[in-house]
C-alpha positions, 0 to 999 in steps of 0.5 A: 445491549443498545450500546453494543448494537451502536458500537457495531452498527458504527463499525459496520458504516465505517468497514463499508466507507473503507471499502467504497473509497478503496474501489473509487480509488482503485478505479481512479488510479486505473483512470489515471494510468490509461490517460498518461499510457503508462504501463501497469505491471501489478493493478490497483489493490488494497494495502496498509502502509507500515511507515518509512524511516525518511520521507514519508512519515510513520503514520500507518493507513489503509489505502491502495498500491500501484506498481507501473512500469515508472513507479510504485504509488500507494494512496492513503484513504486519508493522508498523503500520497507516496509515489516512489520512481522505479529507478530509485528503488534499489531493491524490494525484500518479504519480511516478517516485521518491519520497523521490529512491528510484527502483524497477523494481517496478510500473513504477517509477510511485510513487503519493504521497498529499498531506495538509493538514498537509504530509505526503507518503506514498508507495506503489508499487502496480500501475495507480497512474494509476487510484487517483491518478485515484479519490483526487482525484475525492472 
């Protein structure tokens, strides 16, 4: 029973690291936009990154995305950052797995990102719909 009462004590500090470091980096990538006056069209919220076929590698993390009039950024909790240049994104599509990985997050809806050079990046993320819709409305 002590070893159970560990485990969840443990997991209850990380779930609650998670979501701090989420609010800070919400907050700094909201600091960042009002310094270069860059338009935010979706706000800062929290997304797990499925992988990418190029670029950007397969190692899925939680994190937070950004949609700006220039650019769809997504920052890991750990790792690296992906910024993706609206002008080279050709399209964004809903689609219930990604990579032939289904999940039960979020819906199971994936929201993919298509880009010029044949890249496909793919995220699961709360209301995928509405940031498909303002992707594709540039």
């Amino acid at each position: 029973m002590l070893v159970v009462g560990g485990v969840l004590f443990l997991w209850f500090i990380l779930f609650r690291w998670m979501k701090i470091k989420i609010e800070r980096l919400k907050f700094k990538i909201m600091e960042e936009n009002k310094k270069t006056n860059e338009k935010i069209i979706l706000e800062p919220q929290s997304a797990l990154f499925r992988g990418s076929d190029a670029s950007f590698g397969n190692i899925k993390g939680n994190g937070v995305i950004c949609l700006t009039s220039k650019s769809l950024s997504f920052e890991k909790l750990i790792g690296q950052k992906i910024n993706i240049n609206r002008a080279d994104i050709v399209k964004a599509t809903v689609e219930d797995s990604f990579k032939g990985k289904t999940s039960f997050a979020t819906g199971g809806r994936h929201l993919v990102i298509k880009t010029k050079n044949g890249n496909r990046i793919g995220f699961l993320i709360k209301e995928a719909e509405e940031w498909c819709a303002k992707i594709n409305n540039q």
